[in-house]
C-alpha positions in Angstrom: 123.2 122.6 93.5 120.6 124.8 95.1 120.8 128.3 93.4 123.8 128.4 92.3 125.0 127.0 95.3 127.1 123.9 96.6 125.5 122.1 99.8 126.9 119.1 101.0 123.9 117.2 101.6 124.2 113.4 103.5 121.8 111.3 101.8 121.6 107.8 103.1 120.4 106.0 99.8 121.0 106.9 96.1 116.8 107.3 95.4 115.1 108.4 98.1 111.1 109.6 97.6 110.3 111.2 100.2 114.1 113.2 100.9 112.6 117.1 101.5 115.6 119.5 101.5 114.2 122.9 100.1 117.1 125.1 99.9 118.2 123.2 103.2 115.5 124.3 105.3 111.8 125.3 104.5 109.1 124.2 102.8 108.0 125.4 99.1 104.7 125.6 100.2 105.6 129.1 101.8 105.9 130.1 98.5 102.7 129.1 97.0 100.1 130.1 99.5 100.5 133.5 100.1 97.0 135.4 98.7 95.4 132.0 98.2 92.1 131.5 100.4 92.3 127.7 100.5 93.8 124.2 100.6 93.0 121.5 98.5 94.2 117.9 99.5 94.2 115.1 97.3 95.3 111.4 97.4 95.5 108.7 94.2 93.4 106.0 95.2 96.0 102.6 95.7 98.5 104.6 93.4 100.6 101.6 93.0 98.3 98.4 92.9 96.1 100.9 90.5 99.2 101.7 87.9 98.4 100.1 83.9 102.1 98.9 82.8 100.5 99.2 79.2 100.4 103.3 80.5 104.2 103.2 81.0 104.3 103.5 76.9 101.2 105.7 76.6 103.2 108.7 78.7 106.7 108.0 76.9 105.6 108.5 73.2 101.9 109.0 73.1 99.0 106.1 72.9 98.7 105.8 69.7 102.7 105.3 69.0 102.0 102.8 71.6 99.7 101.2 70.4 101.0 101.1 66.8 104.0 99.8 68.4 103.2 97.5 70.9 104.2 94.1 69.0 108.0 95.5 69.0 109.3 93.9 72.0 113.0 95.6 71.9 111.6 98.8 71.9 113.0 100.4 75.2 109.4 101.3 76.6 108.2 98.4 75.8 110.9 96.6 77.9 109.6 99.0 80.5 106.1 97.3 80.5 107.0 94.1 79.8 109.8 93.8 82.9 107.3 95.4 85.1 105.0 93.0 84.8 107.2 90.0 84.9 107.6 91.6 88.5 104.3 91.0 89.3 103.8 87.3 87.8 102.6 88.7 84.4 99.7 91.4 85.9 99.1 94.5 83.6 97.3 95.9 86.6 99.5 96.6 89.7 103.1 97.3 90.4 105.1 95.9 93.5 105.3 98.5 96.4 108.4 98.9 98.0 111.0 98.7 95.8 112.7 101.7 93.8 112.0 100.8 90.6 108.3 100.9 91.2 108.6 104.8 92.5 110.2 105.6 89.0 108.1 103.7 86.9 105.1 105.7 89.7 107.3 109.2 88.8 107.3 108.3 84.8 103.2 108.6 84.6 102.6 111.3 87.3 104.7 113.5 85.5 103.0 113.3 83.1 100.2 114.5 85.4 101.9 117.4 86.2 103.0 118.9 83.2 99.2 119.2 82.6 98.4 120.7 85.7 101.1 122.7 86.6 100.5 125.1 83.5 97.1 125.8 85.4 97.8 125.4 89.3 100.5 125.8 91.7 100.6 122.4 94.2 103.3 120.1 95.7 102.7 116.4 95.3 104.5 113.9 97.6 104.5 110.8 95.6 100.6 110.4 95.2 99.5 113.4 97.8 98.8 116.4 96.4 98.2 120.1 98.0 96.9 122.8 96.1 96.6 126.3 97.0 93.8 128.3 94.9 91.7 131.5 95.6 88.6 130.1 95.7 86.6 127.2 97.0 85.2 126.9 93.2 88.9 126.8 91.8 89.3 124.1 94.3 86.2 122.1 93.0 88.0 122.7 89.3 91.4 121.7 90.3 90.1 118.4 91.8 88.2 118.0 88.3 90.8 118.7 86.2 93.2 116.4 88.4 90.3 113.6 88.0 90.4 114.0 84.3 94.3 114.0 84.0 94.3 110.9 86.2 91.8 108.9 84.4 94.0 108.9 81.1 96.0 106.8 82.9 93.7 104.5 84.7 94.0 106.2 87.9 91.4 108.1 90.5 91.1 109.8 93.5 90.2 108.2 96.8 87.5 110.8 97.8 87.6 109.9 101.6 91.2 111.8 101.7 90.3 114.6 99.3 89.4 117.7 101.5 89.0 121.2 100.7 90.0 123.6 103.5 89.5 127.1 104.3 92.6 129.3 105.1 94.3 129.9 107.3 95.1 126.8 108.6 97.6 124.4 110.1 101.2 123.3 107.8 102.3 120.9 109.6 100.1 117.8 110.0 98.7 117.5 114.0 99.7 113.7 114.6 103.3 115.2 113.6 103.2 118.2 116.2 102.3 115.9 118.9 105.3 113.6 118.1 107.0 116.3 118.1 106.5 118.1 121.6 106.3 114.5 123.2 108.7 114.8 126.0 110.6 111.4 126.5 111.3 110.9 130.1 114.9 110.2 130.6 117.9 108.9 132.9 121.6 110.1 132.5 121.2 111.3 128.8 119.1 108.0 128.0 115.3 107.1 127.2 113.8 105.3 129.5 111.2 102.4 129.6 108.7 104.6 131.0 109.8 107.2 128.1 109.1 105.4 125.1 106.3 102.9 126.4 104.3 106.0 126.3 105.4 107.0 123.4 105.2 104.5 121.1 101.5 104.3 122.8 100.2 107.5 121.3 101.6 106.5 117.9 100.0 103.7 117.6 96.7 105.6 118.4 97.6 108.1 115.9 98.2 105.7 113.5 95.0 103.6 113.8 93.0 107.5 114.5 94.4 108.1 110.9 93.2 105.3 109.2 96.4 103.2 109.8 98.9 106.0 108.5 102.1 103.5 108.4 103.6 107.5 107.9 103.3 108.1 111.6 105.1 105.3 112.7 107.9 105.4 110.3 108.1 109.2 111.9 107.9 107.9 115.4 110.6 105.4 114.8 112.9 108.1 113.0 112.9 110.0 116.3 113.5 107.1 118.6 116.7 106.0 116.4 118.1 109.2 116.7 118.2 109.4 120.7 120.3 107.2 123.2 117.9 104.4 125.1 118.7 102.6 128.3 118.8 99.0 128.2 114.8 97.9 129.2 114.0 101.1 126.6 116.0 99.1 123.8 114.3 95.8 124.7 111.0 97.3 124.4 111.0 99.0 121.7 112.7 96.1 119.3 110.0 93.9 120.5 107.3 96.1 120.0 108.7 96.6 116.2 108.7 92.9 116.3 105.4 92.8 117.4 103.9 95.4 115.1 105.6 94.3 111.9 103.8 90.8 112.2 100.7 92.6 113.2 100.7 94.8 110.1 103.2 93.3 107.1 103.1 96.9 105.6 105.5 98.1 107.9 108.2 95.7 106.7 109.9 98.0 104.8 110.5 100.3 108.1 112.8 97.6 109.6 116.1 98.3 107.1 116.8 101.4 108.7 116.3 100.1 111.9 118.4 97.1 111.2 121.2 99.7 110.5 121.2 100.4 113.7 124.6 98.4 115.0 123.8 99.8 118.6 120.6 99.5 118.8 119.6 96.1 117.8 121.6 92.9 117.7 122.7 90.0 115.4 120.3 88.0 116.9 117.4 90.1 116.9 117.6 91.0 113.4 117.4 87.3 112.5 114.4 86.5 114.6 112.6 88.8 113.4 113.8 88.4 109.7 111.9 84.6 110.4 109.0 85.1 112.0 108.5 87.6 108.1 109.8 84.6 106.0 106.9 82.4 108.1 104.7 84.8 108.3 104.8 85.1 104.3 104.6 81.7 103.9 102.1 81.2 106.0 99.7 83.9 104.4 100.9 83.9 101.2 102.8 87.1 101.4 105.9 86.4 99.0 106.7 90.1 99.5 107.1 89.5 103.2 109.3 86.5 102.2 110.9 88.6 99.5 112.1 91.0 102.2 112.9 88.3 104.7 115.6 87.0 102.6 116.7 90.1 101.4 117.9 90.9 105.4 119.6 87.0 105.3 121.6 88.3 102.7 122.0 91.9 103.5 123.2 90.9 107.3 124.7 88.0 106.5 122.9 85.0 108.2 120.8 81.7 106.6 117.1 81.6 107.5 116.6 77.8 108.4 113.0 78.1 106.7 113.7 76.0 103.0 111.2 76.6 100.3 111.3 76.8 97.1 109.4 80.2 96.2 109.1 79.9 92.8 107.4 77.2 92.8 105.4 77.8 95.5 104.4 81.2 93.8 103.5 79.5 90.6 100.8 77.6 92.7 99.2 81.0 94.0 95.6 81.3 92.8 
């Protein structure tokens, strides 16, 4: 319902994050920076291996309810904490990134955030990004300070190597994005060819690595490849360079489910090689995340990994 109105709207999974659809087509920031004279951007430093579980109470009724409280194991919020850290072998410091739950539990503490700052500053926030349009390059120093402050409450802070303040006018979209963008894929008979998306996926990868390994550039890179028909040497490639890169850099994991969709793109075959050389990788380095999401695709595509081990007990022996 978008004022007043009925859309039908295809939405792949029933929580998506990062899903824009402002009235369909837009951005709100149109509607924020008109008579502002600059940007402010902002970015919680390791958002999710930073979150307190014992904060998931604090925001829901108050600290000192909490606190009063915090012996009272049925007490819904404390089932909260107590459940998120049994996901993370017992840690108050840290929740699991990836899965759903975690981007709630993320949502149920910067919202928190928000309702302080919103009564003071107009901004978007994109999970743990924030841009803020303000007047002045003073109100931009404030607005980082008072973001600081609202943060700290909850054991958070900023990572000061992404905060910038710009002067406007300037650029919406992100320049990594344009360039992806206007990249023209060479092509034979409606399809991508090898010597398309070799180039391609060459300039992501610098994109990626010139902004300090942006995982958000490849995802974007990938979501535009999926979309177009490839020729058969184009579809080799670029599986094997996902292959490649996914072992290279285990935080791109969670990139391969949607790609694994893919019934025409990749095969049966590919999915479980791949889904392995995770499951060994993870073992190998420790990763039970990796080996979490390994045996997630077994069971989601339907194949056995021949890898046995018993990851419970090979997790209890983690130091």
């Amino acid at each position: 319902l978008i004022d007043n109105k009925y859309y039908d709207v295809e939405i792949e999974k029933i929580f998506i994050m990062n899903f824009k659809n402002y009235k369909l087509d837009g951005t709100p920031e149109q509607e924020i920076f008109i008579g502002k004279g600059y940007k402010v951007n902002a970015d919680i430093s390791n958002c999710f291996p930073s979150i307190y579980t014992h904060s998931i109470p604090w925001v829901l009724i108050g600290k000192i309810g909490a606190k009063k409280n915090k012996g009272f194991t049925k007490l819904y919020y404390n089932k909260i904490d107590n459940a998120t850290q049994w996901l993370n072998y017992g840690e108050t410091h840290g929740i699991l990134i990836g899965p759903h739950s975690s981007n709630l539990i993320s949502e149920i503490i910067l919202v928190a955030v928000d309702y302080k700052l919103s009564k003071k500053y107009k901004y978007i926030r994109n999970i743990d990004d924030y841009t803020c349009y303000v007047k002045s390059h003073e109100e931009a120093e404030q607005f980082l300070l008072d973001l600081s402050i609202e943060l700290k409450k909850y054991g958070l802070s900023l990572n000061h190597k992404k905060t910038e303040i710009i002067k406007l006018p300037s650029s919406f979209e992100k320049p990594w994005k344009n360039k992806l963008k206007l990249f023209k894929l060479d092509s034979y008979s409606g399809g991508i060819k090898y010597t398309g998306i070799m180039p391609f996926l060459d300039m992501a990868l610098n994109l990626m690595k010139d902004n300090k390994n942006n995982a958000a550039i490849l995802n974007y890179a990938f979501k535009i490849l999926i979309k177009k028909k490839m020729t058969p040497s184009a579809k080799k490639y670029f599986i094997n360079i996902i292959h490649h890169l996914v072992l290279l850099y285990p935080y791109l994991i969670f990139l391969l489910d949607k790609i694994f969709n893919e019934k025409e793109l990749i095969t049966q075959e590919n999915i479980e090689k791949i889904s392995s050389d995770i499951f060994n990788l993870g073992k190998e380095k420790r990763n039970y995340e990796a080996m979490s999401y390994a045996l997630y695709f077994a069971l989601k595509y339907n194949f056995k990994l021949k890898e046995k081990i018993n990851l419970l007990e090979e997790a209890k022996r983690k130091e």
